[in-house]
N, C-alpha and C positions, 0 to 999 in steps of 0.2 A: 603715371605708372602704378600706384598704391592704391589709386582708384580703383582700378580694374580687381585687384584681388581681393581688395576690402568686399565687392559687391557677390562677390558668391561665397563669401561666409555665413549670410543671412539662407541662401538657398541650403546650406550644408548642415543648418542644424535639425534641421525635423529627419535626415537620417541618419544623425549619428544619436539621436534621439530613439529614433528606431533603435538600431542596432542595440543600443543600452536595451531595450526592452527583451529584445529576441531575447539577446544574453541572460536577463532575469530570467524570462520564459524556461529557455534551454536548461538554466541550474537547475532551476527546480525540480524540472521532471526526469533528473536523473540522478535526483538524490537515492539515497541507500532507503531499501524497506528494512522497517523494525524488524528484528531478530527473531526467530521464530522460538519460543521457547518451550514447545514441546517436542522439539526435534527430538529430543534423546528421551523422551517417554514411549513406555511402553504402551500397545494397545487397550490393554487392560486400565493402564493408570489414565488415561483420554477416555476411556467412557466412564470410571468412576468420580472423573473431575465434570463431565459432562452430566451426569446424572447427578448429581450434587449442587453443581449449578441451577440446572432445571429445578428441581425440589425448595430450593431457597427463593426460585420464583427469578432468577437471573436467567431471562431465556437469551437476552441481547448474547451471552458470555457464552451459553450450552451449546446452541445454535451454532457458531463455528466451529466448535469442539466437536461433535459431533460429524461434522462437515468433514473434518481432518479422519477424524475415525474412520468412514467411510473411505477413502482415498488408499489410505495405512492399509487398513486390515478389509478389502474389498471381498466379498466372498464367503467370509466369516459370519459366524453367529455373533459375535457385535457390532458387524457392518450392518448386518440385519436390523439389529436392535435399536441402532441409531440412526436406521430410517421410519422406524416407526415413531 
C-alpha cells in the first residue's frame, strides 16, 4: 500500500520545483519601482538639475532628467530646450 504512494513523490518534485521558481519569478516582477524623486520639482528646478548634470559631464544622470522635462512641461520653451 506505501509503495504505491512512495512512487509518485519522485514524479512530484520537478513541479513543485517549478512552481518554487514561477513564485521567484512572479515576486520579482512585481516588486515596487523606486520612488520618483522629482515628482514634487518644479519644471525649472528639472532643467536646472539637468543642465548641471550635463555640464559636470554626467550625461548617464541629465539624460533622464531631461527626459522628465519633456513629459512635465511638453510645449514649453524648456521642453524645447531639452530636446536640443
Amino acid at each position: 500500500m506505501f509503495s504505491t504512494k512512495l512512487s509518485v513523490v519522485p514524479n512530484a518534485l520537478p513541479l513543485v520545483a517549478a512552481v518554487c521558481a514561477l513564485s521567484f519569478v512572479i515576486a520579482g516582477c512585481s516588486s515596487t519601482p523606486a520612488p520618483d524623486l522629482t515628482a514634487s520639482w518644479s519644471p525649472n528646478k528639472i532643467y536646472a538639475e539637468a543642465k548641471d548634470e550635463a555640464n559636470s559631464g554626467a550625461y548617464d544622470k541629465a539624460i533622464p532628467l531631461y527626459e522628465k522635462l519633456e513629459g512635465r512641461a511638453a510645449g514649453t520653451p524648456l521642453a524645447q530646450q531639452a530636446q536640443l
